[in-house]
C-alpha positions as CSV (number, residue, x, y, z in Angstrom):
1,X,38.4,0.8,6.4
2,X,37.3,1.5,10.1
3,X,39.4,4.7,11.3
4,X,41.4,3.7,14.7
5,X,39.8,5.0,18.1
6,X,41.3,6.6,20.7
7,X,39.4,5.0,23.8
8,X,40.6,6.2,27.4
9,X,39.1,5.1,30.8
10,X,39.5,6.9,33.8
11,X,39.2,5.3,37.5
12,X,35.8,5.3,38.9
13,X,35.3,8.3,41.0
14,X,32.4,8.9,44.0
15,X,30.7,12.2,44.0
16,X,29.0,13.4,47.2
17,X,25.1,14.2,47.8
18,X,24.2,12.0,44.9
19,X,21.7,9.3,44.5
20,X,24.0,7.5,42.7
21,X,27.3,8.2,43.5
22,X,29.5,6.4,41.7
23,X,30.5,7.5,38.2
24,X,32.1,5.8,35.4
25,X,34.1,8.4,33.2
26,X,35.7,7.3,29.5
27,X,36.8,9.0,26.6
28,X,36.0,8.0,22.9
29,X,38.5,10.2,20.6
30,X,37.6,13.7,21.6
31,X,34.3,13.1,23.4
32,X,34.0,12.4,26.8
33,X,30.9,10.2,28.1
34,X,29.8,9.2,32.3
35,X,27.7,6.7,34.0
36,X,26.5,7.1,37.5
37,X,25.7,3.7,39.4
38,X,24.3,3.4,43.1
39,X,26.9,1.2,44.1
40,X,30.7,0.8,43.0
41,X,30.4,-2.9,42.3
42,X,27.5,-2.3,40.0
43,X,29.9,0.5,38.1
44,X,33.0,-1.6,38.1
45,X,31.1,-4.4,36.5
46,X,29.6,-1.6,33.8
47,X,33.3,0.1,33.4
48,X,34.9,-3.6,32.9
49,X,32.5,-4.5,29.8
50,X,33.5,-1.2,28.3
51,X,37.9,-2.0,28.9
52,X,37.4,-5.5,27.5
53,X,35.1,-4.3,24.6
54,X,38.5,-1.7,23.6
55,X,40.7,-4.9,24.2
56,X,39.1,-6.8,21.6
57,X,39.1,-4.0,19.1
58,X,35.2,-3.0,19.1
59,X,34.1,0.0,17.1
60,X,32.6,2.5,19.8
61,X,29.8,4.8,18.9
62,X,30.6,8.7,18.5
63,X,26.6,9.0,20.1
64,X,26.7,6.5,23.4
65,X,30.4,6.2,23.6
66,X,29.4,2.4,24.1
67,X,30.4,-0.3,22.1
68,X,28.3,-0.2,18.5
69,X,27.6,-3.7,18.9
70,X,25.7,-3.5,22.7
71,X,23.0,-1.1,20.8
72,X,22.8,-3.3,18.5
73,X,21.8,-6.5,20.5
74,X,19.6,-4.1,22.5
75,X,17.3,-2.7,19.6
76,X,14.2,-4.8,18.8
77,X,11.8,-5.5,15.8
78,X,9.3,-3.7,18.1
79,X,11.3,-0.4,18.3
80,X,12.9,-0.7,15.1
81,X,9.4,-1.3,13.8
82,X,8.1,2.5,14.9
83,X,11.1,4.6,14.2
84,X,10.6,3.2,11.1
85,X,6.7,4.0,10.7
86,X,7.6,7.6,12.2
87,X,10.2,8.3,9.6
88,X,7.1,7.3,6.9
89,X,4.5,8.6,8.3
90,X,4.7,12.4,7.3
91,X,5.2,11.4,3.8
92,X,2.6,8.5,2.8
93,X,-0.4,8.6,1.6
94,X,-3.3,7.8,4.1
95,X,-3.9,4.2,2.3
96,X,-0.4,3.5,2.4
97,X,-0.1,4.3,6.0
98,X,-3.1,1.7,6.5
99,X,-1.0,-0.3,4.5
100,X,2.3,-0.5,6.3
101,X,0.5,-0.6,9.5
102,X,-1.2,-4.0,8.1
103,X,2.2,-5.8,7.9
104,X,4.2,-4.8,10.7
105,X,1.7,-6.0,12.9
106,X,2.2,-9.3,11.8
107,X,5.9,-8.9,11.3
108,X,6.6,-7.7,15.0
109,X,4.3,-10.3,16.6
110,X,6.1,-12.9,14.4
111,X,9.4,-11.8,15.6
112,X,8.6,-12.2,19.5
113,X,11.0,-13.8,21.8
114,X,10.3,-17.5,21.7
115,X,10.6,-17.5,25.5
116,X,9.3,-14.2,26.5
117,X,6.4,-14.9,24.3
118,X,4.8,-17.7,26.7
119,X,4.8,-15.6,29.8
120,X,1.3,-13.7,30.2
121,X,0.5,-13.1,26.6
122,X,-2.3,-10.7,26.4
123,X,-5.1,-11.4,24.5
124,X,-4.2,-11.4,20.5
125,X,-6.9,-9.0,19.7
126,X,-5.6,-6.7,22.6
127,X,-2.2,-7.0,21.1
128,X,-3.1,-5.8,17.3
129,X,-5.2,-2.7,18.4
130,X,-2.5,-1.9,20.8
131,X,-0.1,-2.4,17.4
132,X,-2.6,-0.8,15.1
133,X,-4.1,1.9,17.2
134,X,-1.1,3.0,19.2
135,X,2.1,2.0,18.9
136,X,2.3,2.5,15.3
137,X,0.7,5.5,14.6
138,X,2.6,8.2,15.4
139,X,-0.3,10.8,16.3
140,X,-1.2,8.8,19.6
141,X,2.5,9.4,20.8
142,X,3.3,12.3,23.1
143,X,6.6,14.8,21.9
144,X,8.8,11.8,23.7
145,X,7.6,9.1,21.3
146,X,5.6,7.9,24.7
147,X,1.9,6.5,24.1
148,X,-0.4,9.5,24.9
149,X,-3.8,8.3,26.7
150,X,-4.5,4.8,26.3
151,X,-6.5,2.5,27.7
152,X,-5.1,0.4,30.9
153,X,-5.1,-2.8,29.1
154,X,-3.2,-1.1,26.0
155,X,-0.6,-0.1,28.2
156,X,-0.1,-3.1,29.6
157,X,-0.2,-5.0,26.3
158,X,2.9,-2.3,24.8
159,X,4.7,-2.4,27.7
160,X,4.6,-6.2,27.3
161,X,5.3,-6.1,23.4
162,X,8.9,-4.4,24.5
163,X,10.0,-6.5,26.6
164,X,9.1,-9.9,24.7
165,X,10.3,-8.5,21.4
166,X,13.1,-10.1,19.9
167,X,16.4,-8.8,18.6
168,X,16.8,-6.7,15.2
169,X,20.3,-8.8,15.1
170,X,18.6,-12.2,14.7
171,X,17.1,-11.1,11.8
172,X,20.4,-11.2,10.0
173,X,20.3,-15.1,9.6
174,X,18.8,-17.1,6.7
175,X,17.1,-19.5,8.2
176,X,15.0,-16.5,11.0
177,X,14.5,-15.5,8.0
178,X,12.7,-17.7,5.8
179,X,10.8,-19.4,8.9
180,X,9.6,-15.7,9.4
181,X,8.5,-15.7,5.1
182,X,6.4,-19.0,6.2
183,X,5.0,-17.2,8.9
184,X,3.8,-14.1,7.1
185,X,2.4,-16.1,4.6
186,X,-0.3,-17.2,6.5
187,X,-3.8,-15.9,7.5
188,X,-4.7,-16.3,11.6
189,X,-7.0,-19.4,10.9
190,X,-3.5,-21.2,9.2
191,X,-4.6,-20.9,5.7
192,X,-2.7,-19.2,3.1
193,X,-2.7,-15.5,2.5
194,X,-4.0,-14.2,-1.2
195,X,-0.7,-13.6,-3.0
196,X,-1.0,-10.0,-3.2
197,X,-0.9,-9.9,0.3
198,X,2.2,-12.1,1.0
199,X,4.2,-9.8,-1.7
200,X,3.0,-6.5,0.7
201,X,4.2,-8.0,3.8
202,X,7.5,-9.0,2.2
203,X,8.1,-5.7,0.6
204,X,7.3,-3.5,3.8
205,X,9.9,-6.3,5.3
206,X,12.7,-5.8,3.1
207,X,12.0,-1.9,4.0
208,X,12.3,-2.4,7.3
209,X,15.7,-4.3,7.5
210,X,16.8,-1.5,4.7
211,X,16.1,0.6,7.6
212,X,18.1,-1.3,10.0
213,X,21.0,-1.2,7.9
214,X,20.7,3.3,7.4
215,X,20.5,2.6,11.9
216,X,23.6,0.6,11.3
217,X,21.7,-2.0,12.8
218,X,22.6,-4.7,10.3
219,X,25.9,-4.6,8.1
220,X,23.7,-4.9,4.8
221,X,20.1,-6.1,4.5
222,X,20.2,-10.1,5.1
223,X,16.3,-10.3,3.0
224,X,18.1,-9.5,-0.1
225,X,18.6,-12.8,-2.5
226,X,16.4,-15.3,0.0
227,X,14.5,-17.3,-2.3
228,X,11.4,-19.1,-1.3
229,X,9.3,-21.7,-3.3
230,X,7.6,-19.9,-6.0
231,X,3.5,-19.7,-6.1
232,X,1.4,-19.1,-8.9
233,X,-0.3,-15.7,-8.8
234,X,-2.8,-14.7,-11.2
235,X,-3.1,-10.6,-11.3
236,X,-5.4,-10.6,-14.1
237,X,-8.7,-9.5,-13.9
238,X,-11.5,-12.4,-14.1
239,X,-13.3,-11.3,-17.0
240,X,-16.5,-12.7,-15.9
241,X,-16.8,-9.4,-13.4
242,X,-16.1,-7.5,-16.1
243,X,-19.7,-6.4,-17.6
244,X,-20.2,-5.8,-21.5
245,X,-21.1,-2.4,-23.0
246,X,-25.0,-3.8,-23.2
247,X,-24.3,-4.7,-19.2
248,X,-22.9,-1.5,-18.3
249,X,-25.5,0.7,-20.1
250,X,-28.5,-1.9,-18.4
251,X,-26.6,-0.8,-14.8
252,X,-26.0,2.9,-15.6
253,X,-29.9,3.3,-16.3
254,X,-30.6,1.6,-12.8
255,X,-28.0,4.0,-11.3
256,X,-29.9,6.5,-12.4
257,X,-33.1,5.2,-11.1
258,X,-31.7,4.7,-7.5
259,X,-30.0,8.1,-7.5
260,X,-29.9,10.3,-10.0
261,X,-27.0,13.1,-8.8
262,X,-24.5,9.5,-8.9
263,X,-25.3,8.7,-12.8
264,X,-22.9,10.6,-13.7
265,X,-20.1,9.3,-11.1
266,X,-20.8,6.1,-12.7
267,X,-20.8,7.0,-15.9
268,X,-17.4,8.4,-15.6
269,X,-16.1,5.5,-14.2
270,X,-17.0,3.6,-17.2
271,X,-17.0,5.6,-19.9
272,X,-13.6,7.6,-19.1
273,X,-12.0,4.4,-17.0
274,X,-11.5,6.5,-14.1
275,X,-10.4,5.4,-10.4
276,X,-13.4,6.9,-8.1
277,X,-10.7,9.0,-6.4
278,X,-10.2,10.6,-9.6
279,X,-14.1,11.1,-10.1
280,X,-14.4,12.6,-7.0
281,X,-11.7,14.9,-7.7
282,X,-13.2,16.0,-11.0
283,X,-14.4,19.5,-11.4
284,X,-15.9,21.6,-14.0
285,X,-13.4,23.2,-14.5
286,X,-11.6,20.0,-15.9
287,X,-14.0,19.2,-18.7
288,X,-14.2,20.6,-22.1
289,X,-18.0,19.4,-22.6
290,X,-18.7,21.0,-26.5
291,X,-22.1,21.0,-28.0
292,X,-21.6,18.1,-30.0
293,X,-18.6,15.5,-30.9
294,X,-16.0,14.4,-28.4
295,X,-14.9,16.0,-25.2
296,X,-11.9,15.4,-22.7
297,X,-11.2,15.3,-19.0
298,X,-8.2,16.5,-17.7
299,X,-7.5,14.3,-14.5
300,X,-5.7,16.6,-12.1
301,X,-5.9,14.6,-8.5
302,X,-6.9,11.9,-6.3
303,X,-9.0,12.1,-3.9
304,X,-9.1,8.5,-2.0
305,X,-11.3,7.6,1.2
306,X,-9.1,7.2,3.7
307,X,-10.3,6.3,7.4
308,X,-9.9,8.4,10.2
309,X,-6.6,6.8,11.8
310,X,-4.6,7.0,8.8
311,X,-5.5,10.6,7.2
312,X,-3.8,13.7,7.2
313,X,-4.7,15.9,10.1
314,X,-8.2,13.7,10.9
315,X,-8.7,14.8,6.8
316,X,-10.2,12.1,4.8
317,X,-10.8,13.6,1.8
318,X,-7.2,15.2,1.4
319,X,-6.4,15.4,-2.0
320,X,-3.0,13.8,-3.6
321,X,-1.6,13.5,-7.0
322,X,-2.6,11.1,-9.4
323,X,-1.9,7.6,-8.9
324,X,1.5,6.7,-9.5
325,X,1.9,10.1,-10.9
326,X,4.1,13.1,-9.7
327,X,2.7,15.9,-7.7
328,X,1.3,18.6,-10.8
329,X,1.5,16.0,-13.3
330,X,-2.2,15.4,-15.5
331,X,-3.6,12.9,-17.4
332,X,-5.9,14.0,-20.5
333,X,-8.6,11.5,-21.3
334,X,-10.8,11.7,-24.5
335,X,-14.6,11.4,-23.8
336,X,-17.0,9.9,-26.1
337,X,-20.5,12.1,-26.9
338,X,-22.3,9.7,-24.8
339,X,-20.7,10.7,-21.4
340,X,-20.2,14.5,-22.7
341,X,-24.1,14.3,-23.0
342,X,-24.3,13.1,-19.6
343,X,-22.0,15.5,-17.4
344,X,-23.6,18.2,-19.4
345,X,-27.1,17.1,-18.2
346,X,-25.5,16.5,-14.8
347,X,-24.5,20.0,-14.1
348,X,-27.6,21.7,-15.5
349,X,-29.6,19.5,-13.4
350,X,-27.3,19.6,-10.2
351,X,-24.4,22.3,-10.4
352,X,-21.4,22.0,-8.4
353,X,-19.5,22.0,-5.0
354,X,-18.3,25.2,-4.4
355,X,-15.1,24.4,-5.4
356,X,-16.4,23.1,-8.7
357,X,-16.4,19.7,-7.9
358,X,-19.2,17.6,-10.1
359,X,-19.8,15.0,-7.1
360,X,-20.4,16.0,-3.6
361,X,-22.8,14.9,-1.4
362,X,-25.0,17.0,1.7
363,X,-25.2,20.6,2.6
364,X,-21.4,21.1,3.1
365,X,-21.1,19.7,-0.2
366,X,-18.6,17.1,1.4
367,X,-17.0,14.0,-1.0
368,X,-19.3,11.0,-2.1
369,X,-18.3,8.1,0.4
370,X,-17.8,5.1,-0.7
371,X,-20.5,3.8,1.9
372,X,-23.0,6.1,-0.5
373,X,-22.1,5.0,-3.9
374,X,-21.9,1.3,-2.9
375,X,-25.0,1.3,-1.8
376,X,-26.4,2.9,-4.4
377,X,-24.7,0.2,-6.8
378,X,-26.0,-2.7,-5.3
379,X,-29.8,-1.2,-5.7
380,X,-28.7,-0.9,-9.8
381,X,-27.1,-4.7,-9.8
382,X,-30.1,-5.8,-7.9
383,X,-32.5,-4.2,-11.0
384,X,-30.0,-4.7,-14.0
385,X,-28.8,-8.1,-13.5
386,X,-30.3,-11.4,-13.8
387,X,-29.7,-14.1,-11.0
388,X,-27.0,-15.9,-12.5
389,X,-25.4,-12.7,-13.4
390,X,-25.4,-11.6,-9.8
391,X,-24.3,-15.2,-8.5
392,X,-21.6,-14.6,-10.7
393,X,-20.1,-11.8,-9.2
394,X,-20.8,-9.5,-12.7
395,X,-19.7,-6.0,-12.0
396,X,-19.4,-6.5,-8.2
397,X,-17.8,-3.4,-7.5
398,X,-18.4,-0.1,-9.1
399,X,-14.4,-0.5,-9.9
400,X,-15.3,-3.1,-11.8
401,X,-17.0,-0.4,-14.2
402,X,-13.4,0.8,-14.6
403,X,-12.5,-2.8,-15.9
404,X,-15.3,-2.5,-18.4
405,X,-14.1,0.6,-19.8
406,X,-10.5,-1.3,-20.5
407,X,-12.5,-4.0,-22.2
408,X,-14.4,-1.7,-24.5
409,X,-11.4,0.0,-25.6
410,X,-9.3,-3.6,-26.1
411,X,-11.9,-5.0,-28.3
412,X,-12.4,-1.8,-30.3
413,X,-8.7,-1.9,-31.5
414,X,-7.3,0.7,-29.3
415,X,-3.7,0.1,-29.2
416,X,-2.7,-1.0,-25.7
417,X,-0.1,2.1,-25.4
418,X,-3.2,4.4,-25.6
419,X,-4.9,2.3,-23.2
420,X,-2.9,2.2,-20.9
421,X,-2.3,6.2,-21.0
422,X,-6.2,6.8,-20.8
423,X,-6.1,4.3,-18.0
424,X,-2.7,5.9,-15.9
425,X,-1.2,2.3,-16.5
426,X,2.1,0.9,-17.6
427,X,1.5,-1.1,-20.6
428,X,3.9,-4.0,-18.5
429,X,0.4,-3.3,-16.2
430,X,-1.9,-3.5,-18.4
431,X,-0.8,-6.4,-20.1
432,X,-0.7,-7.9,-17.1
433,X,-4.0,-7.0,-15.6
434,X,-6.2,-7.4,-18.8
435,X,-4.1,-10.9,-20.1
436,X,-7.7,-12.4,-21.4
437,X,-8.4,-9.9,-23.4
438,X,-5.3,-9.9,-25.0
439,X,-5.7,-13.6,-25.8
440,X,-9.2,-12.9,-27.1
441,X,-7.9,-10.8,-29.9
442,X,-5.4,-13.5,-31.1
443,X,-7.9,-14.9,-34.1
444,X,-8.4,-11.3,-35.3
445,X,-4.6,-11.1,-35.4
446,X,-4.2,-14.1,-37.1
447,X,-6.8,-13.1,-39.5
448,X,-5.1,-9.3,-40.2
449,X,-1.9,-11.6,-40.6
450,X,-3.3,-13.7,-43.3
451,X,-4.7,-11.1,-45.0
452,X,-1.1,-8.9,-45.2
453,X,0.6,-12.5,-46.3
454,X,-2.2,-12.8,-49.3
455,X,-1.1,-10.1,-51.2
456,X,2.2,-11.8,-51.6
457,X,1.7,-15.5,-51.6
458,X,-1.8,-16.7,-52.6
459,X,-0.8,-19.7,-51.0
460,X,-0.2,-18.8,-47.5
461,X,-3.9,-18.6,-46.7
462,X,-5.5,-21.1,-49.3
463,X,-7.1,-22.9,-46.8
464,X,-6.3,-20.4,-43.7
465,X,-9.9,-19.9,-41.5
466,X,-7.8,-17.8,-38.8
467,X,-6.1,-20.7,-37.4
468,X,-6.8,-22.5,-34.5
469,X,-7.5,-20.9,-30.9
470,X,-4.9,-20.7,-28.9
471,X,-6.7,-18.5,-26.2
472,X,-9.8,-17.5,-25.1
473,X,-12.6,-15.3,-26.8
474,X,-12.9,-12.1,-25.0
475,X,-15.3,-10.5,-23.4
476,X,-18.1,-9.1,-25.4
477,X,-17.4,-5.6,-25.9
478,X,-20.6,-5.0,-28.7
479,X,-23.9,-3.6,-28.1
């Protein structure tokens, strides 16, 4: 229930030696508010909007002392769009910056004023640096939330983006709404967007109008419960980028061969399913590398490449918590020999960053980019793979090692909780992810069944040859 407002009005008054003389004067409960106007027809006009607001029983902000509903109608997608990004920005991580950035570029330019829009558009590309680059990163603004130094056709193109930006209010409607869905689903060329990318710009939508509504902007968020026709997405990793163990060992070997000092940062990748964050994080300190048997990492941080605009006071290497993960909180990974072999021969070979970091690159001993290490990977594909296996897209990305290393541990009978611990997964995620390979293991299921039900009914498998295939064989996870 809205507590009753005591709104009072006083006559317009003139004030001498001003530029603008005339003053409004009202009273919202105990808080007194003014307006000056150069003339008293421009004030009268101003004053009379405020006395027939009160008459129809408006609420009347405690900040403005004008009617709730005038801000409202004033405040754009534009402006809602970087308070919104400022109130983030401290917080996020540099990717997810890069991230939000990436849809609200399209959301604002979707939400232009259908009239406003038409008169001297800049340039598109203009318009999403001047988005990108400027107006939603908060490191180019001055202490006013003004655009620092910027070029003159990046002024132009902001000052231009406020004024044709449409109204936060015509959001709350669910056909703006789902016309602005069809919109953000779709590339600049007019084809589709890959699923993943029409679920981010939907999410960071729904946070913005969940921002609108903490402004008291919108009474509650109008996104929530609008349905649009449902697409098949497929999250699951193709398995024919995933390479085999006799792959993976073919590629390490040429790793090695194109750069020694990065065997090992591909070798952890695959043989510990790291992320390369996570690698590049790693530090002797972390291992426990014995003589002989198994060893273990201790995953303490991220360290994620993050480009210039986006990181942490101009840091790209700052490092963050595990994915996912609390700040402080670890993940313990079991090695096998093989890799404990390798790190071992790595350090005596190479040492370590200063501050005991097993993968550094240069004489500051500065993060392996990923500029580096891809390059260095597509040397290895080049030598380790045959034409076909190339064409296919086998092991395109040294993530893809990462993939391999889920593969090995599925088809080896690890149970998919302790995969998806080793991994930093959910095991909702990893079912997801790695779907083929849980279809490949259905036989050898059926098979364990059969054999269980044999003991007590000889009947059961009399004939039983594993039953028929229901999935796909997986990948080949053998030597």
């Amino acid at each position: 229930m809205i507590k009753a407002q005591d709104v009072q009005f006083w006559q317009i008054r003139k004030r001498a030696n001003r530029r603008k003389p005339w003053e409004v004067r009202w009273r919202v409960d105990s808080a007194q508010f003014s307006r000056s106007y150069l003339t008293k027809a421009l004030g009268e006009t101003y004053r009379a909007g405020l006395v027939a607001a009160a008459r129809e029983g408006a609420v009347f902000s405690s900040d403005t002392g004008e009617p709730v509903a005038w801000s409202q109608s004033a405040e754009t997608v534009y402006s809602l769009a970087r308070g919104f990004i400022a109130s983030r920005w401290v917080e996020a991580a540099g990717a997810t910056r890069a991230a939000l950035v990436r849809s609200l570029v399209p959301i604002i330019l979707a939400t232009l004023d259908t009239r406003a829009a038409k008169r001297r558009r800049p340039e598109e590309a203009v318009l999403r640096r001047a988005l990108a680059q400027y107006a939603l990163r908060p490191p180019a603004w001055d202490g006013g939330g003004e655009i620092g130094d910027a070029p003159d056709d990046i002024r132009a193109a902001l000052a231009w983006l406020a004024a044709s930006s449409g109204p936060v209010v015509g959001l709350d409607d669910r056909a703006t709404l789902r016309a602005l869905l069809e919109a953000l689903s779709l590339r600049l060329d007019g084809k589709r967007l890959a699923h993943a990318s029409i679920r981010a710009r939907r999410s960071t939508l729904h946070a913005l109008l969940d921002f609108a509504v903490e402004g008291k902007l919108l009474g509650d968020n109008p996104l929530t419960g609008v349905k649009t026709k449902r697409r098949r997405a497929n999250d699951a990793i193709d398995p024919r980028r995933v390479p085999s163990l006799r792959q993976a060992r073919a590629l390490l070997e040429a790793a090695s061969a194109a750069r020694g000092q990065l065997a090992a940062f591909f070798a952890v990748l695959y043989y510990a399913g790291t992320r390369p964050g996570e690698a590049r994080a790693l530090c002797v300190q972390d291992c426990t590398l014995p003589g002989q048997g198994w060893g273990s990492l201790l995953l303490a941080g991220n360290r994620p490449e993050v480009a210039a605009p986006w990181a942490e006071d101009g840091d790209r290497w700052a490092r963050r918590e595990l994915k996912h993960r609390a700040p402080g909180e670890v993940r313990p990974v079991p090695i096998p020999p093989v890799l404990v072999g390798i790190l071992r021969a790595h350090i005596d070979r190479y040492g370590t960053a200063p501050d005991g970091r097993l993968f550094w690159a240069g004489d500051d001993f500065a993060p392996v980019t990923g500029q580096t290490y891809r390059r260095v990977w597509g040397k290895a594909r080049t030598n380790a793979l045959s034409g076909s296996e190339r064409a296919s897209r086998l092991a395109e990305r040294p993530y893809d090692l990462r993939h391999g290393n889920a593969s090995l541990l599925l088809n080896s009978g690890v149970p998919a909780t302790e995969v998806a611990r080793r991994l930093g997964h959910s095991v909702q995620m990893l079912y997801t992810t790695y779907a083929h390979w849980f279809d490949g293991m259905e036989q050898a299921a059926n098979a364990a069944v059969d054999a269980a039900l044999a003991d007590g009914d000889a009947l059961t498998c009399e004939n039983s040859d594993g039953g028929p295939p229901a999935g796909q064989e997986g990948a080949d996870g053998g030597s």
